[in-house]
N, C-alpha and C positions, 0 to 999 in steps of 0.2 A: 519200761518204767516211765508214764508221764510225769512231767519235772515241768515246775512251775520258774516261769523266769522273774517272780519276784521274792525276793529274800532276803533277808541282812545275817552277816554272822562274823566275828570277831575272837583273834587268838591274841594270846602275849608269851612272852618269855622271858625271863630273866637271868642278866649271870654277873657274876662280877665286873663286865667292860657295859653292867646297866641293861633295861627294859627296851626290848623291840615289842611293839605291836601291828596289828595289821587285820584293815575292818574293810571288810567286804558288801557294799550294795548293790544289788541288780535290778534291775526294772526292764518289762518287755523292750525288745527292740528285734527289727526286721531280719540283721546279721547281730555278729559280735561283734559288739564296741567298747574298746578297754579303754579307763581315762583312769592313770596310775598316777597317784601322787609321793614322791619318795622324798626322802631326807637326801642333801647333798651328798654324804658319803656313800648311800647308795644308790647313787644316780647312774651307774656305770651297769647296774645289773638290771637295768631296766627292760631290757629287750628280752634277757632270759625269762624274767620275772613274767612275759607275758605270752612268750613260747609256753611255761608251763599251765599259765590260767586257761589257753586254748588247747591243752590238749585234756582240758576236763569240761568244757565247758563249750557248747558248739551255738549259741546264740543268749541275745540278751544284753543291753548297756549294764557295764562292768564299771562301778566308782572302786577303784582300790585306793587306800589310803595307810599306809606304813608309815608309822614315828619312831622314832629311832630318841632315848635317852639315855645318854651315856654318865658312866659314874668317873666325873673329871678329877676329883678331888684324888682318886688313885692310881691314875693315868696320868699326873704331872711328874716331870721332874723339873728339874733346877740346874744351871750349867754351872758349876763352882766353880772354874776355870775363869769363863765371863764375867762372873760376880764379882770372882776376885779383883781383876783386871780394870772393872768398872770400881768398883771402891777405892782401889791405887790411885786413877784417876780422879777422882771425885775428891780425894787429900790432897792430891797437887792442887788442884782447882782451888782446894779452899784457900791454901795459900797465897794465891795468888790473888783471886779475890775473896775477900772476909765474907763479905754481907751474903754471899751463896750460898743458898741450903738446898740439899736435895734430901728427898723422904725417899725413904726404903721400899714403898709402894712403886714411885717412879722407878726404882729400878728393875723391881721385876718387869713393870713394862717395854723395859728396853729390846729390841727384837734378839728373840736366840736365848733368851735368859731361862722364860719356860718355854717346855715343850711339852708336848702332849704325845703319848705314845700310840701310835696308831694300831689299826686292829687287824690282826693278820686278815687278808682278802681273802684265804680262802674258808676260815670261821665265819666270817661278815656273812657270804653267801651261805652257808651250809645254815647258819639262825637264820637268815630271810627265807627262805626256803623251807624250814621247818617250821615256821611259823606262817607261813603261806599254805602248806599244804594243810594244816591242821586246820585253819580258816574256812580253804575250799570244802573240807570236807563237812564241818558244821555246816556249811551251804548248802552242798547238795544235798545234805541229811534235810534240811529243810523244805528247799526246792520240792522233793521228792514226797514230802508228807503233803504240803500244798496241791504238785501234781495229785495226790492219791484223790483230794479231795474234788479237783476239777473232773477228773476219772467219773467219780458217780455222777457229778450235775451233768455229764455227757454221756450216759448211759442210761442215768431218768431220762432225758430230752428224745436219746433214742427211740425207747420203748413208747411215750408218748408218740414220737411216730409213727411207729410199726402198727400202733393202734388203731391212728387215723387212716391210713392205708390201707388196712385191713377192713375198717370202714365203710372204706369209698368204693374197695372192691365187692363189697355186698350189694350198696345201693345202685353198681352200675346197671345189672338186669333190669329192676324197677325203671330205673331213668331213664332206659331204653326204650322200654313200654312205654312209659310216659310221655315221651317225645315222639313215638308213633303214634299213639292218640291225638296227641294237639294236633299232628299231620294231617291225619284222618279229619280231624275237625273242622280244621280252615279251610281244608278240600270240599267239603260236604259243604260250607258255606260257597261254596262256587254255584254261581248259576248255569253254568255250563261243566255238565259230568264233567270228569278227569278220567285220563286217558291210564286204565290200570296199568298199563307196563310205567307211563311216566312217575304215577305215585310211586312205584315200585326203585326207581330210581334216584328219587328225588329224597325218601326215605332213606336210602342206601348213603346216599352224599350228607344228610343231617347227621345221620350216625358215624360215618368217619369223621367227619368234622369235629364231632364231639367225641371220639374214642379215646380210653385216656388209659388203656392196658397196658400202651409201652412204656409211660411215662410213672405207673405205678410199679411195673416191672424195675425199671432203673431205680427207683426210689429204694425199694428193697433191695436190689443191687448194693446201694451205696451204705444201708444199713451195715448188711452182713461188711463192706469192705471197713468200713469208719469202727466196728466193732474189734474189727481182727488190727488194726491200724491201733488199736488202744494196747496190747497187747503185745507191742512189738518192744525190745529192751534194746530200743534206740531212741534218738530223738525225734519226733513225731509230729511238729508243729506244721509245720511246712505241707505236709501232707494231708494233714487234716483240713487245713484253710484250704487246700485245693478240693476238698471233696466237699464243703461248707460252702463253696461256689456252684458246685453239680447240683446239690440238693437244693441250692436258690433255685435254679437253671428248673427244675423238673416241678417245681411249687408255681411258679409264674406262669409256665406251662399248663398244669393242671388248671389253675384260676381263668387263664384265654381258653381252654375250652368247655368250661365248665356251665352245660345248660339247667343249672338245678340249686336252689339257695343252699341245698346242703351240702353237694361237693365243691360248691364257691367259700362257705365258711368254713371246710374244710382247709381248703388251701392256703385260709388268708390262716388260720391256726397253725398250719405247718410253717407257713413264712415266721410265727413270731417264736415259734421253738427252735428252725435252723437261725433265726438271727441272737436269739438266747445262748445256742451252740457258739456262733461264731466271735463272741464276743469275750468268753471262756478261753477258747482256742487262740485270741489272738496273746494270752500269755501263757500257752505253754511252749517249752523248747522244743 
């Protein structure tokens, strides 16, 4: 399955200790690179948090970003105890000195007075987690409609190939011919005969020079491979840019020995379809 390394996709959850969410951006990149932003409380679950993003996920810059909003108003309490204690005090005080006023605000401020009740760790992880995974998956559901689409503009690009190669392999007989005519002709322009076995050789070294069967051979080669390579329900990017290298490789080739306008604009048309290829490839996973 080709899987595109760009996509956004976001989950939430809710419960009584409040809303976690967690929004996922990817954009091509060479390896996997995670850059997670988490709330302080769960800063601790970080490493986990990124064990599990790579084991779904094998290339592509990773923006993770989890907020975490907690519902404080029912996760306070109050220490009566201290309250009390601080009030006792707060009456001697006044008598002692009159013009003292404390507001009942400042006391809650007092440290210890409220508390906040913390969220069992091992719920904390079990919602980041389940709100992570449900994320990843809207991702790769994405990723994966994105690849499908990259899939065909690399399969038209193909078949565009296959065409021009097929082509080229028509007009090699003709341009054979052709290129022992011109032979013949410069020869004939000699004012001194030509020694037939030398024509005979001299012929022999234009046409390997210009022989382009192997280089069409590989060409086809890398079709059928790049074809089966689309097909694979792995990730597939890596492999592709390397075979997006070979088809450079045998296009540049065909164009250095290309004695004929038409398998020269051949070649330079294959160069601008595997560069249309490689450009595709460089965001799939």
């Amino acid at each position: 399955m080709i899987r595109s390394m760009t996509a956004y996709a976001s989950a939430e959850t809710g419960g009584s200790a409040g809303t976690l969410s967690c929004e996922l951006r990817t954009v091509n990149h060479r390896y996997l690179e995670l850059s997670p932003r988490l709330p302080d409380e769960l800063r601790s679950l970080e490493s986990a948090l990124r064990e599990r993003i790579a084991a779904r996920l094998s290339r592509g810059k990773v923006d993770v970003a989890v907020r975490c909003s907690d519902s404080r108003s029912e996760s306070l309490q109050v220490d009566n105890a201290l309250l009390s204690r601080l009030s006792e005090l707060n009456l001697d005080m006044q008598a002692r000195f009159p013009g003292m006023q404390v507001q009942f605000t400042e006391l809650l401020r007092f440290p210890g007075v409220l508390r906040q009740e913390g969220a069992d760790p091992e719920a904390r992880q079990a919602a980041l987690f389940d709100v992570l995974d449900r994320a990843l998956d809207a991702l790769t559901a994405t990723r994966e409609r994105e690849g499908a689409k990259l899939g065909e503009i690399l399969r038209e690009r193909l078949d565009a190939i296959e065409r021009i190669v097929a082509q080229v392999r028509e007009w090699m007989p003709e341009i054979r011919a052709a290129l022992r005519a011109r032979l013949e002709s410069r020869l004939a322009d000699l004012k001194q005969p030509a020694d037939p076995g030398r024509l005979e050789q001299e012929l022999v070294l234009q046409i390997t020079r210009s022989d382009v069967d192997e280089e069409l051979d590989r060409l086809t080669t890398h079709i059928a491979e790049t074809r089966r390579v689309l097909g694979l329900k792995e990730p597939v990017g890596r492999r592709l840019d390397f075979l997006m290298q070979e088809f450079n490789r045998e296009a540049n080739t065909l164009g250095s020995k290309s004695v004929d306008a038409r398998s020269t604009n051949a070649a330079v048309e294959l160069k601008v379809l595997i560069e249309q290829m490689r450009e595709q490839v460089q965001n799939i996973e």
